[in-house]
GUBA-299407 format. One record per atom (N, C-alpha, C): x, y, z. Coordinates in steps of 0.02 Angstrom, whole numbers, padded with zeros to 5 digits, always signed. Layout:
GUBA-299407
XYZ
...
END
This chain:
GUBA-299407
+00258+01045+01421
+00211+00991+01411
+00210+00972+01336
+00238+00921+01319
+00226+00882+01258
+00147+00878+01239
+00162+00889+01155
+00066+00880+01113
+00063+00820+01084
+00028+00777+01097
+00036+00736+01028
-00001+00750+00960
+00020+00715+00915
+00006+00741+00851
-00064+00684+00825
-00091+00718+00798
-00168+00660+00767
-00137+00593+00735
-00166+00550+00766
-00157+00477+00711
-00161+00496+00634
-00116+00444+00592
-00101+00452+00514
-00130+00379+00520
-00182+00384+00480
-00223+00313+00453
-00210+00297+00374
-00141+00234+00383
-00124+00186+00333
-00173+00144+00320
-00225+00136+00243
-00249+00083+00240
-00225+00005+00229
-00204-00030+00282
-00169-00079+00276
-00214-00140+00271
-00220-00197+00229
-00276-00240+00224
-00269-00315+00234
-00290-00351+00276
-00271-00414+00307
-00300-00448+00229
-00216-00514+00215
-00228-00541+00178
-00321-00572+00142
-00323-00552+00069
-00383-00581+00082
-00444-00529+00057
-00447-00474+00132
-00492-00435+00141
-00519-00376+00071
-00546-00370+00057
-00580-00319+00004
-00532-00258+00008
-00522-00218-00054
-00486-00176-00044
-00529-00111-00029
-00609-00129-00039
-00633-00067-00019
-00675-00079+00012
-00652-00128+00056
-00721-00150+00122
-00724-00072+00148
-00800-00069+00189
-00788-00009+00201
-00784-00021+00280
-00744+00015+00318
-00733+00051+00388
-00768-00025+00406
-00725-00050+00471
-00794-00093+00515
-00791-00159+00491
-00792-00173+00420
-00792-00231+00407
-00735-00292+00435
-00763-00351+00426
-00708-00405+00436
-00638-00410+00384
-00606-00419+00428
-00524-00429+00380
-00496-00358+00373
-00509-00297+00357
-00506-00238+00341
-00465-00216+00392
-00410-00182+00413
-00363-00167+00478
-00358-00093+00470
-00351-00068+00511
-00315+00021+00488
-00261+00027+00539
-00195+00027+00515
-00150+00079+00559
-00155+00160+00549
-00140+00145+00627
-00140+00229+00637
-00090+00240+00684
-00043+00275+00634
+00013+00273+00645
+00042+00355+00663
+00059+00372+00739
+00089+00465+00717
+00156+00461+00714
+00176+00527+00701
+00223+00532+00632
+00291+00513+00696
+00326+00475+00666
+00398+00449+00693
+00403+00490+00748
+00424+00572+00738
+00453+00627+00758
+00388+00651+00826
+00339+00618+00827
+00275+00655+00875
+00285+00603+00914
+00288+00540+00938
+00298+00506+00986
+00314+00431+00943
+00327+00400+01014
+00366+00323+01003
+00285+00261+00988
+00304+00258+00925
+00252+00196+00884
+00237+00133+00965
+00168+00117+00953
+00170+00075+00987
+00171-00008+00952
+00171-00070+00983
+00226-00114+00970
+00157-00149+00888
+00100-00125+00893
+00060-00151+00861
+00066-00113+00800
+00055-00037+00807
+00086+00018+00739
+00151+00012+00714
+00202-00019+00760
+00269-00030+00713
+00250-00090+00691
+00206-00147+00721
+00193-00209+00663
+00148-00197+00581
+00138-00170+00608
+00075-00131+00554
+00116-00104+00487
+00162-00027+00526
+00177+00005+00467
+00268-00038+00441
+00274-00098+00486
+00328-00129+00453
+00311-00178+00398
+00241-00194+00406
+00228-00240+00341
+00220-00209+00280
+00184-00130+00298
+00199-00090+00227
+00232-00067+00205
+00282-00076+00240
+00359-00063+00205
+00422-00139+00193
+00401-00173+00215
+00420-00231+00180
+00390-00264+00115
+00329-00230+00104
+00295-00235+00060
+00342-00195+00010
+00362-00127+00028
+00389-00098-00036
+00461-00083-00036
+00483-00151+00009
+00551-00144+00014
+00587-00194-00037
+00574-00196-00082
+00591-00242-00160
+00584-00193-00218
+00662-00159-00251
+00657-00154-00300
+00616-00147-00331
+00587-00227-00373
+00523-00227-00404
+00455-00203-00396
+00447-00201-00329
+00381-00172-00311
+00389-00104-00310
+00444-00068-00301
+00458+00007-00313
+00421+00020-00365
+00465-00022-00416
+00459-00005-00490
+00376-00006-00511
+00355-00055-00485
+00277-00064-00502
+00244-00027-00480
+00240-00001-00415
+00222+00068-00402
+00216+00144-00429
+00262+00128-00457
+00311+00200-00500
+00247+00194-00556
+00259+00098-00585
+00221+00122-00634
+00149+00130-00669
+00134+00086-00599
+00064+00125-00583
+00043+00193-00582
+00076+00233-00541
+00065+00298-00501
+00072+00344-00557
+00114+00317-00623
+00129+00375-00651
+00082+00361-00716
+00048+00299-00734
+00014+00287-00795
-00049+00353-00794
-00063+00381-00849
-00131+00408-00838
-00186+00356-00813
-00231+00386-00778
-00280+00365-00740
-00265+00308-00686
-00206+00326-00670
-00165+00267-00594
-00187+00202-00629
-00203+00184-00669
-00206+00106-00669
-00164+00048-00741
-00151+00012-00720
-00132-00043-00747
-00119-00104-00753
-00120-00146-00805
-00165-00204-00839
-00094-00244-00821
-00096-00310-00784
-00016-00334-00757
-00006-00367-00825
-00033-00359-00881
+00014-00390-00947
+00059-00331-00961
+00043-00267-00945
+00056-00212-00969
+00136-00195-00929
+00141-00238-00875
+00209-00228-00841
+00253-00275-00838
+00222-00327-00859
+00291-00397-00866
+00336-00373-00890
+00326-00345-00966
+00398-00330-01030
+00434-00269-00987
+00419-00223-00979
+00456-00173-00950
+00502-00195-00870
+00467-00212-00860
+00511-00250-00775
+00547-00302-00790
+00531-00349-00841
+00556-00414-00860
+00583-00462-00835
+00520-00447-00811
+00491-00511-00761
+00460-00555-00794
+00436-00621-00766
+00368-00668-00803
+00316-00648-00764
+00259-00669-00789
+00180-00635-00777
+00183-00659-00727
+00191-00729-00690
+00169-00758-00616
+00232-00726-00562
+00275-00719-00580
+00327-00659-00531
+00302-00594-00513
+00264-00563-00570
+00228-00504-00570
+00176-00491-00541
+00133-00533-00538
+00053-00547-00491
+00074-00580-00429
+00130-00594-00415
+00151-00624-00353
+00160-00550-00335
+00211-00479-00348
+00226-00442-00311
+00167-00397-00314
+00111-00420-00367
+00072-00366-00382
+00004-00384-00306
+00013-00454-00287
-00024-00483-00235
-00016-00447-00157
+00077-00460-00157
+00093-00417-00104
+00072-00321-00078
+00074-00299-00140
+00058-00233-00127
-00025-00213-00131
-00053-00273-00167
-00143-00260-00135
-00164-00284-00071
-00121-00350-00043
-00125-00358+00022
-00111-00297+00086
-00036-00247+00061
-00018-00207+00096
-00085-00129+00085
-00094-00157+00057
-00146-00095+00055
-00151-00035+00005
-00078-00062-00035
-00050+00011-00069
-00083+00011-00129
-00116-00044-00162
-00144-00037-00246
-00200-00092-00211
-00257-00081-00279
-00311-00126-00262
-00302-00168-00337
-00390-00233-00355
-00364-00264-00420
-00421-00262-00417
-00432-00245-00479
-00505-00266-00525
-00488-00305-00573
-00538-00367-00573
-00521-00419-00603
-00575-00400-00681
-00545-00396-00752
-00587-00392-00798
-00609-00430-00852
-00648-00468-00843
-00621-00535-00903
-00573-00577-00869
-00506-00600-00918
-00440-00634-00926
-00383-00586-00895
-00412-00520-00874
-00349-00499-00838
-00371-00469-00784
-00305-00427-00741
-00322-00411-00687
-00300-00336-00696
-00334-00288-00654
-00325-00205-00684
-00294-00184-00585
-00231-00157-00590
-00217-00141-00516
-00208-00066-00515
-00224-00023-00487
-00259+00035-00465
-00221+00054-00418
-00194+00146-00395
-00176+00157-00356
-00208+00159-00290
-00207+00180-00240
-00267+00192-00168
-00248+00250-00154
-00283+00281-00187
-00259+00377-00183
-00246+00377-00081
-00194+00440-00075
-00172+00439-00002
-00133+00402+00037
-00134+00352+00007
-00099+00295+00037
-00018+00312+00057
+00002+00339-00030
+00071+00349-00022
+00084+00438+00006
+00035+00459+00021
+00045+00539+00080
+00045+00517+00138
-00002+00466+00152
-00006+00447+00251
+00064+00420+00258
+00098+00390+00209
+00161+00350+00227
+00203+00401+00234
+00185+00440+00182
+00267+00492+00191
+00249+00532+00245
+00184+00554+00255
+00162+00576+00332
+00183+00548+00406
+00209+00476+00404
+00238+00462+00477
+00292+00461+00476
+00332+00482+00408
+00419+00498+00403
+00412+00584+00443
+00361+00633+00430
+00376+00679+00426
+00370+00715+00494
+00370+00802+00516
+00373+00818+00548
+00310+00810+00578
+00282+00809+00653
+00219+00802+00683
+00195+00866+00655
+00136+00858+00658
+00069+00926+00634
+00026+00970+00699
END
């Protein structure tokens, strides 16, 4: 007799929606996704966890990730990543748009700029539906 394994809850966020709406709210989505290897995704969890990986299926957004994840205190200021990616600022807030939509970074807007933030877990639940069931 086959077990299945507990749902892995990707915070994934419908264009738009708050990045820290809480639970329940409008726009706010959660996949829950189990791990590849524990059973076959159904057709709504492979829509789900394919947009967050098209999300970070660009190079660039790798990179922005990277350099988020690795700044002290997860966060950074998108003037702070144009020169190093070398990119222009509206290319940069374009990919920096995509990955707060996907769920993976949030934006605090401060003044004249915008501050994008990791979403602690985010990138464990993901590597959690690559991995072996639990």
């Amino acid at each position: 007799m086959a077990t299945t394994s507990p749902p892995i809850t990707l915070p994934v966020l419908a264009p738009g929606a708050a990045p820290d709406a809480p639970p329940g709210r409008p726009g706010a989505l959660s996949a829950c996704c189990t791990p590849l290897a524990g059973a076959p995704l159904s057709a709504a969890d492979a829509d789900q966890l394919a947009a967050v990986l098209k999300a970070i299926a660009v190079p660039a957004r790798l990179r922005i990730l990277s350099m988020i994840y690795a700044r002290d205190g997860g966060e950074a200021c998108v003037c702070e990543l144009t020169e190093p990616l070398g990119l222009t600022q509206p290319t940069v807030s374009h990919h920096l748009k995509i990955l707060v939509d996907a769920g993976l970074i949030t934006r605090d807007k401060r003044g004249v700029w915008a501050y994008y933030r990791a979403v602690p877990g985010t990138l464990d639940a993901l590597a959690a539906v690559f991995g072996p069931p639990r």
